[in-house]
TORFIKE-441796 format. One record per residue (C-alpha): x, y, z. Coordinates in pm, whole numbers, plus 32768, in hexadecimal, padded with zeros to 4 digits. Each point is the difference from the previous one (the first is absolute). Layout:
# TORFIKE-441796
XYZ/...
//
This chain:
# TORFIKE-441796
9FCACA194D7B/7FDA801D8172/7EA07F7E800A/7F247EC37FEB/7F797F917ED3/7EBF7F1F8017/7EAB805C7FF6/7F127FDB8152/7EC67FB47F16/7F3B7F077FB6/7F4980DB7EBF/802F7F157ED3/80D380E27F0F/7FBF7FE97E7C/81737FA17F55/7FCC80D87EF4/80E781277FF0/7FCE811C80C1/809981287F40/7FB680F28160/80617ECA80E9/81587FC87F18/80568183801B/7FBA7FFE816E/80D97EDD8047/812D80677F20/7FDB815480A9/80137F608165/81597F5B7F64/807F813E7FB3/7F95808A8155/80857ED980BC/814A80327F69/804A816C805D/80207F35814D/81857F6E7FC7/8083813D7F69/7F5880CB810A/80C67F2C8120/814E801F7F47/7FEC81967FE3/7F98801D8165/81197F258074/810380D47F14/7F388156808F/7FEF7FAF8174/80DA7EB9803E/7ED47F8480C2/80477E66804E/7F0E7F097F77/7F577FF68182/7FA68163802D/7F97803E7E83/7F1D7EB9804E/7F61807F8161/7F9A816D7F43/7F847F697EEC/7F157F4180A9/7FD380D6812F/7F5081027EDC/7F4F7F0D7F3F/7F397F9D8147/7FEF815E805E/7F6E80517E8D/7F317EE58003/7F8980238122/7F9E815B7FE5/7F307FCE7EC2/7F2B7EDD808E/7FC380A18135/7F5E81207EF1/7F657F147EF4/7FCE7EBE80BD/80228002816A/7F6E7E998013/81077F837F40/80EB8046813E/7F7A7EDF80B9/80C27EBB803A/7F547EF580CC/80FA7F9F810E/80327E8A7F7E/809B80C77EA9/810080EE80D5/80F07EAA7FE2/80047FDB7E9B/802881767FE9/813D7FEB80BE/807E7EF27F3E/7FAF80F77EA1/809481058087/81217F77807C/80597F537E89/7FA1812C7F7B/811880DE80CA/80DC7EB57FC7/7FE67FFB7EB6/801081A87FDC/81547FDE80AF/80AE7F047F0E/7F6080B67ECA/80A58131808E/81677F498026/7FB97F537EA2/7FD3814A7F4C/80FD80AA80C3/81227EEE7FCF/7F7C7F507EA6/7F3A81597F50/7EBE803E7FB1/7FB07F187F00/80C17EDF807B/7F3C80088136/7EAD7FFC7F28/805A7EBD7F27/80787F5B810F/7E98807180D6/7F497F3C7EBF/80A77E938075/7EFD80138116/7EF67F317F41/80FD7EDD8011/804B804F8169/7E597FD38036/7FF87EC77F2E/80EF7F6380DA/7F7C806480FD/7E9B7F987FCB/80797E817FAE/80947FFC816D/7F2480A780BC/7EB57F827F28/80947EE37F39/7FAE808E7EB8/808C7F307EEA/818980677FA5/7FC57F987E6A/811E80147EF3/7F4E81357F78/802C80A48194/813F7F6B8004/806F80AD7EA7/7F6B811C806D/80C2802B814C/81497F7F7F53/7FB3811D7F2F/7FCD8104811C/81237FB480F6/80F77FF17ED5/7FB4813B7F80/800D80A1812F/81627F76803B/804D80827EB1/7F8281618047/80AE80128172/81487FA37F52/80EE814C8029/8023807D7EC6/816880C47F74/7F42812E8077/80357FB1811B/7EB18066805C/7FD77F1280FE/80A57FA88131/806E7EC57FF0/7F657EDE7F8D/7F917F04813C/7F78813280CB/7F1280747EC9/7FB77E8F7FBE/7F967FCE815B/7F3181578005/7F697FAE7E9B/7F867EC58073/7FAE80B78158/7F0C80F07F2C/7EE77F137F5C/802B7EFA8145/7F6C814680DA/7F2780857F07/7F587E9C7FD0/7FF98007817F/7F1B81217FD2/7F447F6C7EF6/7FBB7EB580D1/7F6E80C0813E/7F7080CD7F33/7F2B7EEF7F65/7F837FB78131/7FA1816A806D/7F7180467EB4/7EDB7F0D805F/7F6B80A68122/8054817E7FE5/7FDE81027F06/815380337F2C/802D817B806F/7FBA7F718171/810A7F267FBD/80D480EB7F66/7FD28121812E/80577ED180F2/81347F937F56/809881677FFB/7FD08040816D/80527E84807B/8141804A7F24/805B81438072/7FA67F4E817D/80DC7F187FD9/810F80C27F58/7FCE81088129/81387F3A80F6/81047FD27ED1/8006818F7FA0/80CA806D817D/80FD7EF87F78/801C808E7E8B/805F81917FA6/7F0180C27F79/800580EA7EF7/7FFA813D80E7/7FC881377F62/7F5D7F6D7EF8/809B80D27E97/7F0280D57F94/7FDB7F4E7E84/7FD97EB480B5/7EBC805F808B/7F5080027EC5/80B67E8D7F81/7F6D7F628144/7EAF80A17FE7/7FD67F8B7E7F/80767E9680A3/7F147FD680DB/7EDF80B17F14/805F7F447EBF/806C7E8A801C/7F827FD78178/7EC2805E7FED/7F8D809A7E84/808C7EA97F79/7F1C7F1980DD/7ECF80FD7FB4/80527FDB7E63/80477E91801C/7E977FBD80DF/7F4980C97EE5/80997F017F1A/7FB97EEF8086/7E98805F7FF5/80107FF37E88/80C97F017FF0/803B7E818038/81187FF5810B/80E27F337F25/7FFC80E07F0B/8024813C80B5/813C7F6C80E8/80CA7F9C7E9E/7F93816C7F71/8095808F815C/81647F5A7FAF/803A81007F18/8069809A8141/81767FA87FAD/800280917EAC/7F99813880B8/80DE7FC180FC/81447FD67F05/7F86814C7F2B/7FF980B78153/81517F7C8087/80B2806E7E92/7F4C81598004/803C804B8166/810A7F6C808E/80E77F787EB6/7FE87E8A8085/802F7F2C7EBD/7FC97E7A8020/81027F257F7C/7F9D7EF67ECF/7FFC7F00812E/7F3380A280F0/7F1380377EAD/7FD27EB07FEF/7FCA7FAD814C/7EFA80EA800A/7F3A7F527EFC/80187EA08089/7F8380AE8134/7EBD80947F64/7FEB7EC07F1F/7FEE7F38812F/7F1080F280C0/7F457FF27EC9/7FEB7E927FE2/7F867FC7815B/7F1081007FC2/7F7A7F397EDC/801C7EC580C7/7EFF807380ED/7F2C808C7F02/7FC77EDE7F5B/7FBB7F418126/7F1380F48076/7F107FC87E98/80417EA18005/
//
């Protein structure tokens, strides 16, 4: 789930189901959470550090990106100069957050890294009651109780030993949705004036700008193994940029509420992927941290929702 998820529309969108708009987003899901088990093989194939894998990454998204619009939509590459700011400040959570989700996966596993991603809606609703003093009601409250507990309960080391050790994944699993709301809070703002590929393109190459002075300080996975070639090409072509396309299509089909619970099917995806691929089992605990999580993204999600109609 790399990507944001909110709509840059004002088209009223019928709340009726949309059986197309329902496929598209679970299929986005399931794209978006090739993206955890994608980072673990390459680490295991090329012992690449969370730094390097995060500069590449978005050094050929941009690239990609940038490519295609220059084809298809040239006039999509303009910024006016009063946005280059904000585009910094996206890119730079954006390579922020793609380094920690690298170290979460590689220390924590692939689907530990996901549940823990989903506490970000708690991380935003704290956020917006500082920042712009939206209410903090019992139901928030509950809801962010819900979050942060779970994800304590999935970052616990299991008898697996799976993980680390427990402060330094507790500190990276809260680490992950702080960063990724990050990027979902700039990205609020930038999603106002610019077109969301714009955005995107910008991101990738403000990301892979900043990233640019950390890689002469971090090895780099020189010669790259031939079967890791593919692994990084399907992660940048799947869950970087074929998961935002799916998702966008959704969300033309569907209300955003709607479409951003359908897309937290992600972690069932991700937990089916992680058993198949790479034999990570999670422990009864971590189980139920994992649905306090959800049922606290959930809940916010329905708090808004509600007082969006009302």
């Amino acid at each position: 789930m790399n990507q944001p998820k909110s709509s840059t529309g004002s088209t009223e969108i019928p709340s009726g189901a949309d059986p197309l708009g329902t496929a598209t987003a679970l299929l986005a899901a399931a794209v978006w959470a090739t993206s955890a088990p994608l980072v673990k093989l390459l680490a295991i194939q090329t012992g690449v550090s969370a730094l390097a894998l995060a500069f590449w990454r978005d050094l050929a998204g941009s690239l990609f990106l940038f490519a295609a619009l220059s084809v298809l939509r040239p006039s999509w590459l303009r910024v006016p100069r009063r946005e280059l700011g904000w585009l910094l400040a996206l890119g730079g959570s954006l390579g922020a957050f793609h380094v920690i989700w690298n170290l979460g996966v590689f220390m924590n596993g692939a689907a530990v890294a996901t549940v823990q991603q989903a506490a970000m809606p708690a991380i935003v609703a704290i956020a917006a009651h500082l920042i712009w003093r939206e209410p903090l009601t019992w139901r928030r409250i509950v809801a962010i109780a819900m979050a942060f507990g779970g994800t304590a309960l999935v970052s616990h080391p299991d008898l697996r030993g799976q993980m680390s050790s427990s402060a330094s994944s507790l500190l990276v699993g809260v680490g992950i949705p702080v960063m990724y709301a990050a990027w979902n809070l700039v990205g609020k703002r930038v999603r106002q004036t610019q077109n969301p590929l714009t955005m995107l393109t910008g991101a990738f190459g403000c990301a892979a700008l900043l990233l640019l002075p950390f890689q002469f300080f971090t090895p780099q996975p020189w010669p790259v193994p031939a079967v890791a070639w593919p692994l990084f090409a399907a992660l940048v072509a799947l869950p970087t940029i074929g998961g935002f396309a799916l998702y966008t299509f959704a969300l033309k089909r569907l209300q955003a509420s709607v479409a951003t619970i359908l897309a937290m099917t992600e972690v069932v995806f991700v937990a089916l992927y992680a058993y198949l691929l790479l034999g990570e089992r999670l422990a009864a605990t971590q189980v139920l941290g994992a649905m306090l999580v959800i049922g606290g993204a959930v809940l916010l999600h329905n708090f808004r929702r509600s007082n969006a109609d009302s």
